[in-house]
C-alpha positions as CSV (number, residue, x, y, z in Angstrom):
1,X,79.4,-113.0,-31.8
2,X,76.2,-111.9,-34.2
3,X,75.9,-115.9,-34.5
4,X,75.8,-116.1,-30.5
5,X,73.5,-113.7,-30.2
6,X,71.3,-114.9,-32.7
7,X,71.1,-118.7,-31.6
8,X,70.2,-117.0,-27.8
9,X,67.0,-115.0,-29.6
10,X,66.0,-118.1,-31.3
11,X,66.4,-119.8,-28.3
12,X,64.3,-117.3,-26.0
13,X,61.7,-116.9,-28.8
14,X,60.8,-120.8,-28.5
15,X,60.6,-120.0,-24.4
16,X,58.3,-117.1,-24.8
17,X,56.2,-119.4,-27.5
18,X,56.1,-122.1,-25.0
19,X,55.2,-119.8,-22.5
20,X,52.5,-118.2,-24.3
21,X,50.7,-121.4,-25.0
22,X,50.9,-122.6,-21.7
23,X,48.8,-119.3,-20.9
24,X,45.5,-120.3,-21.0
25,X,46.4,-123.6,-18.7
26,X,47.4,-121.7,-16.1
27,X,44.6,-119.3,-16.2
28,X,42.1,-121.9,-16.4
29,X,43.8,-123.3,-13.0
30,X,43.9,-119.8,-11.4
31,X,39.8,-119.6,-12.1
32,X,39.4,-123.0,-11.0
33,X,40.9,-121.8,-7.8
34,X,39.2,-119.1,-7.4
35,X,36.1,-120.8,-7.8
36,X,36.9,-123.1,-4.9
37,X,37.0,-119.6,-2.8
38,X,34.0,-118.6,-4.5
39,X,32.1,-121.5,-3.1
40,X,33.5,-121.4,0.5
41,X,36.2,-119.1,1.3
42,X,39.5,-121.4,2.8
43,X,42.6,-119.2,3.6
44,X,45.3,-121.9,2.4
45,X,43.5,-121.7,-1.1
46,X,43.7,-118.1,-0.6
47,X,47.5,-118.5,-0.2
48,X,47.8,-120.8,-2.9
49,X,45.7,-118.7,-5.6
50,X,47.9,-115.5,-4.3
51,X,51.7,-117.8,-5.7
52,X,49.9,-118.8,-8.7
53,X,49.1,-115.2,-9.8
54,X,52.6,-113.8,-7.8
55,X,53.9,-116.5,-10.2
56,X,52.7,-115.3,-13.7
57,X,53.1,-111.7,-12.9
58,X,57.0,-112.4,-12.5
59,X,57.3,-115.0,-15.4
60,X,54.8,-112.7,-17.4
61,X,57.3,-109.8,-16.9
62,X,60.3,-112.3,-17.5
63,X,59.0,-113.4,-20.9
64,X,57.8,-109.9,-22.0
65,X,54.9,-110.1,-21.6
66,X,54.4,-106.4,-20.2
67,X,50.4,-106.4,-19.7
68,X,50.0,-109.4,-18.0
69,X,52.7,-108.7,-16.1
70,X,50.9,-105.7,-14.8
71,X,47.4,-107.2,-14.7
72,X,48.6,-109.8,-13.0
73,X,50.4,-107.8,-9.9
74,X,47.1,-106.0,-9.9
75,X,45.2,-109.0,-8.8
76,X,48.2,-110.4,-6.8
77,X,48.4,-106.7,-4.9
78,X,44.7,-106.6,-4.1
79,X,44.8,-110.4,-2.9
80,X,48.1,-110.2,-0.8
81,X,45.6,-107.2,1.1
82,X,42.9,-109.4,1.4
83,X,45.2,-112.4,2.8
84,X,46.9,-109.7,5.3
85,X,43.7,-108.3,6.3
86,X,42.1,-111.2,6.3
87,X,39.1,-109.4,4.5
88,X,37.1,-111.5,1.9
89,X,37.1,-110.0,-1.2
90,X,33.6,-109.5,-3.2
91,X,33.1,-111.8,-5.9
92,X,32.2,-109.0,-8.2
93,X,35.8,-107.4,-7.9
94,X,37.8,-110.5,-8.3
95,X,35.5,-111.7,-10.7
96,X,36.5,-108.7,-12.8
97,X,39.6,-109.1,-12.1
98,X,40.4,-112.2,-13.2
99,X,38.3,-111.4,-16.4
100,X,40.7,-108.7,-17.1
101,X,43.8,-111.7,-17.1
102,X,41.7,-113.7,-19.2
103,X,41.2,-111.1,-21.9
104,X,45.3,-110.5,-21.8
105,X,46.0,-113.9,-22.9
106,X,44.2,-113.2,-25.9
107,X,46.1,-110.6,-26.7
108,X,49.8,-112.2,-26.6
């Protein structure tokens, strides 16, 4: 049973490594969406760039990855508002935002 258990730790300690190092790849594509918005503001993008971050605040949380989990949901509450509302968010605010992801991957 102890052997079990330690192949399935083993096993979800290369997952969380993988995930971890596929980090900054999905953050670069979140800011590369976001910079499409930045540039002219197109709803389905919006959408898009709202699963992307839904995305890694789940898998975040999934993997253990407590802070970015949170950080994530942040940004992914404050844009599911702005989608609702349709209400474009200022640039500074997101901006921060997603500076505030970026600095978590540096961390894990």
């Amino acid at each position: 049973m102890n052997e079990k258990n330690n192949d399935f730790q083993a096993r979800l300690q290369v997952l969380r490594d993988r995930y971890a190092a596929s980090l900054p790849e999905k953050i670069t594509a979140i800011n590369t969406q976001w910079q499409c918005l930045d540039e002219e503001w197109d709803w389905g993008v919006a959408v898009v760039l709202h699963q992307m971050i839904h995305n890694l605040a789940g898998s975040g949380a999934s993997f253990g990855y407590a802070q970015l989990s949170v950080q994530a949901r942040e940004i992914d509450v404050e844009l599911r508002i702005v989608i609702g509302e349709k209400v474009i968010p200022a640039p500074d605010d997101w901006a921060k935002l997603v500076r505030q992801l970026t600095d978590l991957q540096n961390v894990i």
